[in-house]
N, C-alpha and C positions, 0 to 999 in steps of 0.2 A: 071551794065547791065548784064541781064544773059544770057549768048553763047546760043544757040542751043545746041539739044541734039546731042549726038557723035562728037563734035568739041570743049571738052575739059574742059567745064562749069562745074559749082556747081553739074550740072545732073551726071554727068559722078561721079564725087566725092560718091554723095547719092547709085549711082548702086553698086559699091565699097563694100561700109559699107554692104548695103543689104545682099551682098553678102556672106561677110563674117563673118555676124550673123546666115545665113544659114547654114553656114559650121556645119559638125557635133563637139561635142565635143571630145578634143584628148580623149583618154584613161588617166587615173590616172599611174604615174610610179609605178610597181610592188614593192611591200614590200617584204626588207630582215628578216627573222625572228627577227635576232635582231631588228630591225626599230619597226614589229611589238608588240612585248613584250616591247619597252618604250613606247610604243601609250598605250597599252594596261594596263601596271602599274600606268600612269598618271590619263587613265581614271576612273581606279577601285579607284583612292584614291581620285578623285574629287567629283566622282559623289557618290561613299558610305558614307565618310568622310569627304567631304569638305576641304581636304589636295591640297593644291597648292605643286604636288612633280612632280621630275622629275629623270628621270634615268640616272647615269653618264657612267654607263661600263654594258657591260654584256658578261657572261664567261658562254660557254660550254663545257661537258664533258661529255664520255660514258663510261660506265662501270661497275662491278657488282655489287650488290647490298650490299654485305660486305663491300667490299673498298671505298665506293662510303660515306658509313655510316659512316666509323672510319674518315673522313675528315669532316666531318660537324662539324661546327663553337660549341665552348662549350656556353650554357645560351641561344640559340634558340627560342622559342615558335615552338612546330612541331605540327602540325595538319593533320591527315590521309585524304587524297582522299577518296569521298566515291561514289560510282558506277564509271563504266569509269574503266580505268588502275589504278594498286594499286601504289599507293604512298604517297607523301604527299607532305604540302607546308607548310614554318617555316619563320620567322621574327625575326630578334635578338632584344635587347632590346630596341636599340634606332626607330629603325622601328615600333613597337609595342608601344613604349611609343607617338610617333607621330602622331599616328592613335587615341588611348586612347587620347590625349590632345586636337586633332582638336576637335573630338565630344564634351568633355565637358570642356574646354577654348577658343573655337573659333580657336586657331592656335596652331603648338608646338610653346613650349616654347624656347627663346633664350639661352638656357644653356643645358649641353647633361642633359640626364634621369639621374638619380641613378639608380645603378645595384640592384636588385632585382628580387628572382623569380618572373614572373607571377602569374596572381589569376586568378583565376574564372571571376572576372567581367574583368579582362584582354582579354580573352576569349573569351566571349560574346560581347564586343566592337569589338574585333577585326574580328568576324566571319563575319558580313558584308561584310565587305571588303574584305578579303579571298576569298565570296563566288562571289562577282561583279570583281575579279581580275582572276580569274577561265571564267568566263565568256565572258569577258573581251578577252582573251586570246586566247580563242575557235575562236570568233567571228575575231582579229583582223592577228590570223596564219593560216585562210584558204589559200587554195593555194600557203602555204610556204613548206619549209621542214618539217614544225611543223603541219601541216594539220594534226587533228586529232588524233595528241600526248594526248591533255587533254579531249576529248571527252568523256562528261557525267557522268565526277568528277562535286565533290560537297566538300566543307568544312564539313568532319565527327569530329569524335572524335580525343580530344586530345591524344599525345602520351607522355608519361612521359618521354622521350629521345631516343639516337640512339638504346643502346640496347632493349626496348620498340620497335623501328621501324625495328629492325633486326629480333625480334621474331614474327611482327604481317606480314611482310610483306612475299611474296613469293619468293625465287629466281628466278636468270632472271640477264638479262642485262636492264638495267637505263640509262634512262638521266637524268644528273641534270644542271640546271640551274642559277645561282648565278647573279642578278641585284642586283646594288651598288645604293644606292637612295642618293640622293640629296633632303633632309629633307626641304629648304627652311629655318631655321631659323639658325642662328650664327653657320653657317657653319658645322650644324650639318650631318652628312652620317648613313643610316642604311643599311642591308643587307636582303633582300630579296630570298627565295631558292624555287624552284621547281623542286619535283624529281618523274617521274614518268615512269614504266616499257614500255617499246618499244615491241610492237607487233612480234611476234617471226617470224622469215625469215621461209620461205619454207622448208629450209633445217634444220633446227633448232625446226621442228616437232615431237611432241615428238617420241618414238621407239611406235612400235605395244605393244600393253601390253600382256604382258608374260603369257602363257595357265594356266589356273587354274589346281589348283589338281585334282579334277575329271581328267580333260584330261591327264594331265599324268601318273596317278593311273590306267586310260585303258587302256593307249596305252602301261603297261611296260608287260613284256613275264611271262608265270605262265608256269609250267610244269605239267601237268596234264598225271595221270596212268592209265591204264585200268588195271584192276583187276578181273581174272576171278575165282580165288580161291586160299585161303589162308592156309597154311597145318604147324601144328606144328611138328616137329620129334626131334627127342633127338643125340645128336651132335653126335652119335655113329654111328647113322642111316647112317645123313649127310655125317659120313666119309668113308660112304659104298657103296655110289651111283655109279653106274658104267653106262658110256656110254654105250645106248640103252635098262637101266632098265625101266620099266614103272611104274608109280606112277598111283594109282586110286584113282578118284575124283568124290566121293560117291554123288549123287543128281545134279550133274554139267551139264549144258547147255552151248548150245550159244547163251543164255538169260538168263544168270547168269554173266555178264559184269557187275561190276560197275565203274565209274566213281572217282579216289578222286584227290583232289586237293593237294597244301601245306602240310604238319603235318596231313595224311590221310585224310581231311576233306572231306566228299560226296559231290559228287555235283550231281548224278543221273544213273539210270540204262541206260544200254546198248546191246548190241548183236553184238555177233560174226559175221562177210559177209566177203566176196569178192567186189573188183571195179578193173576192167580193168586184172586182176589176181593177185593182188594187197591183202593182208589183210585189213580189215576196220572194221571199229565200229561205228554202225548206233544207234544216240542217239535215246533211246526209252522215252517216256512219264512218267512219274512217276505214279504209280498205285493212282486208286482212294482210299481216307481214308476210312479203315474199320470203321464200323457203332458197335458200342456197346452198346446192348438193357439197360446193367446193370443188378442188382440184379432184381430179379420180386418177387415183393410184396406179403406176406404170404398174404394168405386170413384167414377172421377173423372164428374163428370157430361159428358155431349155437349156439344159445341159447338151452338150453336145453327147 
C-alpha cells in the first residue's frame, strides 16, 4: 500500500533520487603533472600505435643544457622539437622497438629487442607517435606546472646524438623528463625522455645589447686645432726669438682660420671673434668650387 506523500512512502524515496540527479556534477580531482604525463604517454601509444603501455615512474629534473645532455641514456633515438621551445624527445631501444612492433606484428614481442642502431624506417614509425605524445601532453598538462612547457613543439628532425643536440640546440636552462614504460609484454620496460628549454624568468632577461660602433666611434673625444698661419724659420732664427719680437704674417686675416683634425687632416675654414670677451672661432661655410672653363678650342683656319 503506498503511504501518502510527506509520511515516509515510496514518494518521499523518488523526491530523494530526483534530487540528487539534479545535483551538479562534482568537479574532476586536479592532475599532478606526473598523473598527467602517464594519461598522456598511455594515450599517445594507444591511439598512434595501438600499444597497450603504461607508465611505471617518472623523474624530474632542471638544469643546463650541457649537463642535462652528458646524462642522457647511450643508444636513444633523439628527435628535435620543432616550433614551440627548442628541444627534443628520445626513446631507447626497447621503447622504439615497441612502437615499431605494434604497428607491423599487432603487439611487442615477448622477448626484449636486439640492440641495434635505428633506421630510417625506425623513424618514420616512430614519428606518429612522438608527434600524438607531444600532443598528448599539451592537452593533458594544462593547468599543471607543466602548462605550456611543450606548447607548439612538433616531432622535427632527427639528431644523430647528444653532441648533435648540444650543437643544434641553444643555451638556456631545461627540463627534462624521464618516464619508465611498462611495455606490456614479458616484462619488458623502455625509457621515454622529454627535454625542453623553460621560458626565461624576468630577471633572467637578456642585458640591453651593447651600442654599436657608430655610437661609440661618435661619442669618443677628437682634438681639433685652429690654425691661422704656418711659418717656416731656420732653427737659428728660432733660437733668436726674444719676448715682445713680432713676427709678420704676410696676407693673414681673421678669415684666414683653418680648421684640422688628427694627423693635420682639414676639416674647414674658420674666423677669428670674440664671445662674452672670450676668444672664439666661428665656423665659416666652405667656399663654393671654382668653375674651370678648360682649354678653349683653336678655331679652325679658312679655307683659302
Amino acid at each position: 500500500m503506498v503511504g501518502p506523500v510527506g509520511q515516509g512512502g515510496p514518494a518521499m524515496d523518488g523526491g530523494g533520487h530526483l534530487r540528487r540527479m539534479m545535483r551538479a556534477p562534482a568537479p574532476p580531482p586536479s592532475l599532478t603533472p606526473a598523473r598527467a604525463l602517464r594519461l598522456a604517454a598511455a594515450r599517445a601509444a594507444k591511439r598512434a600505435a595501438g600499444l597497450a603501455m603504461a607508465v611505471l615512474g617518472v623523474a624530474e629534473e632542471l638544469g643546463d643544457l650541457d649537463d642535462l645532455l652528458s646524462r642522457l641514456e647511450e643508444g636513444l633515438l633523439l628527435v628535435a622539437l620543432d616550433g614551440g621551445a627548442p628541444g627534443l624527445v628520445a626513446l631507447d631501444g626497447e621503447g622504439l622497438a615497441a612502437v615499431v612492433e605494434a604497428q607491423t606484428l599487432g603487439g611487442p614481442a615477448p622477448r626484449p629487442a636486439e640492440r641495434r642502431p635505428p633506421t630510417a624506417a625506425d623513424v618514420a614509425l616512430a614519428r606518429p607517435f612522438l608527434d600524438r605524445l607531444l600532443a598528448e601532453c599539451r592537452e593533458a598538462t594544462g593547468g599543471t606546472a607543466l602548462d605550456g612547457w611543450l606548447d607548439g613543439t612538433g616531432a622535427g628532425q632527427r639528431l644523430g646524438g647528444a653532441r648533435d643536440a648540444g650543437l643544434s640546440l641553444p643555451d638556456g636552462r631545461y627540463r627534462v623528463v624521464r618516464l619508465t614504460l611498462d611495455l606490456g609484454a614479458g616484462g619488458r620496460q623502455g625509457l621515454l625522455v622529454l627535454l625542453a628549454r623553460l621560458a626565461p624568468a624576468p630577471s633572467d632577461a637578456p642585458a640591453p645589447e651593447a651600442p654599436r660602433l657608430e655610437g661609440r666611434v661618435l661619442g669618443a673625444k677628437v682634438a681639433v686645432e685652429a690654425v691661422l698661419h704656418r711659418v717656416a724659420l731656420p732653427l737659428a732664427a728660432v733660437e733668436a726669438l726674444e719676448p715682445g719680437q713680432v713676427l709678420a704674417l704676410p696676407g693673414v686675416t681673421v678669415a684666414s682660420v683653418r680648421l684640422e683634425g688628427p694627423g693635420g687632416a682639414p676639416l674647414g675654414p674658420a674666423r677669428l671673434g670674440q664671445v662674452a670677451g672670450l676668444r672664439a672661432v666661428r665656423l665659416e661655410a666652405p667656399p663654393p668650387p671654382l668653375l674651370d672653363d678648360g682649354p678653349r678650342p683653336v678655331p679652325l683656319a679658312a679655307p683659302a
